[in-house]
PAVO-898261 format. One record per residue: residue number from 0; residue in three letters; x, y, z of N, C-alpha, C in turn. Coordinates in Angstrom, 2 decimals, decimal comma. Each point is the difference from the previous one (the first is absolute). Example, Ala and Ser with C-alpha at 12.3 -4.5 7.8 and 13.67 -1.06 7.14 Angstrom:
residues 2
lumpa | rovex | nX | nY | nZ | caX | caY | caZ | cX | cY | cZ
0 | ALA | 13,19 | -5,69 | 7,80 | -0,89 | 1,19 | 0,00 | 0,90 | 1,20 | 0,00
1 | SER | -0,35 | 1,05 | -0,72 | 0,82 | 1,19 | 0,06 | -0,77 | 1,09 | 0,73
This chain:
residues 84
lumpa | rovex | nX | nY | nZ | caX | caY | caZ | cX | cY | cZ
0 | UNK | 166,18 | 323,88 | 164,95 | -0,92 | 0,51 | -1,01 | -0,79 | 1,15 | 0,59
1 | UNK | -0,17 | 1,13 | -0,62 | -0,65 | 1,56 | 0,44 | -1,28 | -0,17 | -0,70
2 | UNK | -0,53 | 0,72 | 0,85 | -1,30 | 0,61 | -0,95 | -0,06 | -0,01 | -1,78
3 | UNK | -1,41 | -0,13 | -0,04 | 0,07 | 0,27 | -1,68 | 0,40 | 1,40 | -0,17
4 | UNK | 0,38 | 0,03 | -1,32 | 0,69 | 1,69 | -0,47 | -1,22 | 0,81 | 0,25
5 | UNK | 1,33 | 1,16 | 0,52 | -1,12 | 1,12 | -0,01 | 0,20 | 1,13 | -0,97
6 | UNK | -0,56 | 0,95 | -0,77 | 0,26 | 0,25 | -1,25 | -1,11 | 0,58 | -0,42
7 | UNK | 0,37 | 1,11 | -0,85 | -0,81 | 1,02 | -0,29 | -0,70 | 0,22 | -1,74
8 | UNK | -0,56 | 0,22 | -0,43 | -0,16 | 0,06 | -1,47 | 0,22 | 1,75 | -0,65
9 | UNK | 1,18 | 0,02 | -0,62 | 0,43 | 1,17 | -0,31 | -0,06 | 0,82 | -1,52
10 | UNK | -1,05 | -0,94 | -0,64 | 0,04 | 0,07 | -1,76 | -1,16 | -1,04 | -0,36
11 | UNK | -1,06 | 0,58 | -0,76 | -0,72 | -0,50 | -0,59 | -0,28 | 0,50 | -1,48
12 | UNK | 0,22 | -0,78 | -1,01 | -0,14 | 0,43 | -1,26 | -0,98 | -0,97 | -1,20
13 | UNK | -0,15 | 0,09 | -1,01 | -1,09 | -0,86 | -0,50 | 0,76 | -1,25 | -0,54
14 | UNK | 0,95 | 0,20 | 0,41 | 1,73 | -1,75 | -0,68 | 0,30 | -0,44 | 1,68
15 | UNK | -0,03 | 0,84 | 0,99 | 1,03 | -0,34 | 0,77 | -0,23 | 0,23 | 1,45
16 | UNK | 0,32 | -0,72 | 1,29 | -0,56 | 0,53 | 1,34 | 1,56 | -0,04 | 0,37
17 | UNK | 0,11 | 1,02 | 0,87 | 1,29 | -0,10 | 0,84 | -0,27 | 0,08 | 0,89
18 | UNK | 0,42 | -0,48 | 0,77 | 0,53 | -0,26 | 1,78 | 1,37 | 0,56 | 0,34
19 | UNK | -0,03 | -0,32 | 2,01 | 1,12 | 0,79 | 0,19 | -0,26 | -0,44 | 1,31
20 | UNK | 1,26 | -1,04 | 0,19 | 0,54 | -0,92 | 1,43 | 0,12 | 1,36 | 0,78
21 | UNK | -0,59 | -0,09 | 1,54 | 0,44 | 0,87 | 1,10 | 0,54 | -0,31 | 1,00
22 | UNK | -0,04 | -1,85 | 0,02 | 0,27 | -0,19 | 1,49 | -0,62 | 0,49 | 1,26
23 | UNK | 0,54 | -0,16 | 1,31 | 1,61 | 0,02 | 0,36 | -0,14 | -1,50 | -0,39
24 | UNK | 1,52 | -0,81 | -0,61 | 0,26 | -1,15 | -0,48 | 0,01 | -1,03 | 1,00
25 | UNK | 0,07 | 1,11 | 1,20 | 0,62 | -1,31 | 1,59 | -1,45 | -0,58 | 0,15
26 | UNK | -1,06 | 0,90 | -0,12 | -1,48 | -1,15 | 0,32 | -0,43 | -0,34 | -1,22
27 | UNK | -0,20 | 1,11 | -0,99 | -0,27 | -0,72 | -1,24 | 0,28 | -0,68 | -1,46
28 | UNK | -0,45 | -0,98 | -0,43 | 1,28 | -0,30 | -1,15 | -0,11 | 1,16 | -1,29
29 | UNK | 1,04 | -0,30 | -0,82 | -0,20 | 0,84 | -0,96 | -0,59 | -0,27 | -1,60
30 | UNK | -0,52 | 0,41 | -0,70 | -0,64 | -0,28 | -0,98 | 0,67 | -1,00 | -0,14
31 | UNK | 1,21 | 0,19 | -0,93 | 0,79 | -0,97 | -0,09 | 0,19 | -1,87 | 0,41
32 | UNK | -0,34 | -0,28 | 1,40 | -0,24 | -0,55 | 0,45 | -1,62 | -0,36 | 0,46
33 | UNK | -0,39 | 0,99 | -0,32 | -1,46 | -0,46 | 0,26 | -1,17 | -0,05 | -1,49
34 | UNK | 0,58 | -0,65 | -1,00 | -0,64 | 0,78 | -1,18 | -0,97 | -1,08 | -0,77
35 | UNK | -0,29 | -1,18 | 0,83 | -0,87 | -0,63 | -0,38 | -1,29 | 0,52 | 0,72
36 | UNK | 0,33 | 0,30 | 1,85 | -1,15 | 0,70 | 0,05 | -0,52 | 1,54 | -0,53
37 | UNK | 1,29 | 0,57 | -0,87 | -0,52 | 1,38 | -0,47 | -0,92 | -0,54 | -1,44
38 | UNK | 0,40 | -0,42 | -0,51 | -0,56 | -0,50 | -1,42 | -1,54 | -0,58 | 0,36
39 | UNK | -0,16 | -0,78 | 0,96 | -0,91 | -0,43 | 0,57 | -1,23 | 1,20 | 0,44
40 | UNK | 0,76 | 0,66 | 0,80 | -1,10 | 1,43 | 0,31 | -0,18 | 0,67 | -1,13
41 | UNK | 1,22 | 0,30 | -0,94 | -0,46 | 0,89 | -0,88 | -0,52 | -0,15 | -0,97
42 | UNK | -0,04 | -1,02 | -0,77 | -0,61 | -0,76 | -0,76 | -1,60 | 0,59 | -0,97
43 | UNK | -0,99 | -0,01 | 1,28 | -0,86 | 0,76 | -0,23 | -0,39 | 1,28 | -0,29
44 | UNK | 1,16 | 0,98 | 0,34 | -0,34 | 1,21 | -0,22 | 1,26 | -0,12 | -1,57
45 | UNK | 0,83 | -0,48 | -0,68 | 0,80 | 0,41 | -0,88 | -0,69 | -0,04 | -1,30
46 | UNK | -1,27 | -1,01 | -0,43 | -1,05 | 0,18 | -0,98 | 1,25 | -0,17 | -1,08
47 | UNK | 0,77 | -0,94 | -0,21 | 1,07 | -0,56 | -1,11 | 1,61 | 0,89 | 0,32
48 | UNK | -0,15 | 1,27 | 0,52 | 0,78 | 1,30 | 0,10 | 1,56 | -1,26 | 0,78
49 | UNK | 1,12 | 0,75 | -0,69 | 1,05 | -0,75 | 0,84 | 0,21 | 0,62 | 1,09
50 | UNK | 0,41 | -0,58 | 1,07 | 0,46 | 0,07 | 1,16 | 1,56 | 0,54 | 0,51
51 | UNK | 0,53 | 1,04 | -0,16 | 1,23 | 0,50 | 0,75 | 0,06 | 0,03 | 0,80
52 | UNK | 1,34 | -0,21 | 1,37 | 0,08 | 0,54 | 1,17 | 1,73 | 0,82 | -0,30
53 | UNK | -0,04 | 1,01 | 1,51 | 1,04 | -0,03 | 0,55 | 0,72 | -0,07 | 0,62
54 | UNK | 0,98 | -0,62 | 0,15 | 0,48 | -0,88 | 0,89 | 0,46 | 1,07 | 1,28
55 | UNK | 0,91 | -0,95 | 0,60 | 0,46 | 0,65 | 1,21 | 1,37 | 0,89 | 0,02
56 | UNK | 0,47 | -0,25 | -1,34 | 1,29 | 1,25 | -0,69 | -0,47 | 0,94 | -1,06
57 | UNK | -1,31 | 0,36 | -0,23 | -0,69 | 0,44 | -0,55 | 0,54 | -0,56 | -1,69
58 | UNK | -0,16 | -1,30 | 0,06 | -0,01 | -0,17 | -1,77 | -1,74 | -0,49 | -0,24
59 | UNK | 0,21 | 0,16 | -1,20 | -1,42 | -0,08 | -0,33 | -0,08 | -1,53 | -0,77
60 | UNK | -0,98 | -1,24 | 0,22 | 0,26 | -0,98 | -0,54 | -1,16 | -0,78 | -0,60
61 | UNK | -0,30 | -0,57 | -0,29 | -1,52 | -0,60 | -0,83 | -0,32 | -1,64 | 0,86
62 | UNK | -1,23 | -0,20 | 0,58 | -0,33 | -0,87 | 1,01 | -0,97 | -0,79 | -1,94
63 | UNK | 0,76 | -1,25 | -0,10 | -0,77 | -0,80 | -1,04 | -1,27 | -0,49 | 0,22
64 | UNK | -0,78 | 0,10 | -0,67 | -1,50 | -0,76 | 0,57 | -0,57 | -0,76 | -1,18
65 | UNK | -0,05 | -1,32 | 0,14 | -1,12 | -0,71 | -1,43 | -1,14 | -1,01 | 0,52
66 | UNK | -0,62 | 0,49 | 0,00 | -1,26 | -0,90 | 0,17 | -0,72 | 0,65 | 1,70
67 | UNK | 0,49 | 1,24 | 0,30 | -0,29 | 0,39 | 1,10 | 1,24 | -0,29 | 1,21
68 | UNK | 0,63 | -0,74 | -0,41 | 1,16 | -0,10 | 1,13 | 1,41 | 0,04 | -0,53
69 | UNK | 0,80 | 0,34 | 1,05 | 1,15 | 0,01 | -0,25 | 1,23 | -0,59 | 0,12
70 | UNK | 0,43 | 0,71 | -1,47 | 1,35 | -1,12 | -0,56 | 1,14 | 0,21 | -0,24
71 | UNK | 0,38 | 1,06 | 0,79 | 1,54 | 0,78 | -0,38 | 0,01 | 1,17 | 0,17
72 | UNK | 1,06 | 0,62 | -0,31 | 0,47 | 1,07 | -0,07 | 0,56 | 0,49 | -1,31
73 | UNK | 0,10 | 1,32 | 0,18 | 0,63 | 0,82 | -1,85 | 0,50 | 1,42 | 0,29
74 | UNK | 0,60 | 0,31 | -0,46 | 0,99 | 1,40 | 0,42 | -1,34 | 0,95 | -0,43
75 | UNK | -0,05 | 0,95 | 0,93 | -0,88 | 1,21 | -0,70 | 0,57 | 0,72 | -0,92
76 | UNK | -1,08 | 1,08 | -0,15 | 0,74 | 1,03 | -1,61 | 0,57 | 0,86 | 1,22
77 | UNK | 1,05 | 0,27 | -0,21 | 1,02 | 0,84 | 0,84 | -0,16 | 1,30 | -0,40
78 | UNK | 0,55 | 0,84 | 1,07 | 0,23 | 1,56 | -0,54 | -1,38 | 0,60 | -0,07
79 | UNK | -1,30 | -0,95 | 0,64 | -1,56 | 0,67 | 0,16 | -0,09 | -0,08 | 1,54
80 | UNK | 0,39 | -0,13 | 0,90 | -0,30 | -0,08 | 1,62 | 0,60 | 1,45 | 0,82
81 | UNK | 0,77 | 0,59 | -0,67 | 0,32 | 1,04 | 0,98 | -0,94 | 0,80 | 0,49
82 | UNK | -0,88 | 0,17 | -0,68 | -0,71 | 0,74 | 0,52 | -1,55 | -0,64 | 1,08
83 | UNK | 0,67 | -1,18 | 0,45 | -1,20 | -0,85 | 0,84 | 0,66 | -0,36 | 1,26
């Protein structure tokens, strides 16, 4: 087990926060794998806003959150990350 993710915030909008896994993966984990403690940190700053990351093949994907914690995963809206 690595470090918690390390990871950058690359998009803030008044619907939506995006993130963006940096690794390196060998010490730290990746959102993906670490996304109860991302939901956990981020929580407070998203003010209802959903939560995107991107992953480590640059897809873009939706981190689920209800009640403040998290419960899944959901494909992002595709064809919006190239430019992050």
């Amino acid at each position: 087990m690595g470090l918690p993710a390390k990871y950058e915030v690359v998009s803030v909008t008044s619907e939506s926060v995006v993130i963006k896994d940096l690794g390196p993966w060998t010490i730290h984990l990746t959102i993906t794998n670490d996304a109860e403690g991302i939901v956990e940190e981020m929580v407070p700053y998203l003010h209802g806003r959903r939560l995107y990351y991107i992953d480590t093949d640059g897809e873009m994907d939706e981190l689920l959150i209800k009640d403040g914690k998290f419960v899944g995963f959901a494909p992002g809206p595709r064809g919006k990350n190239e430019d992050h």
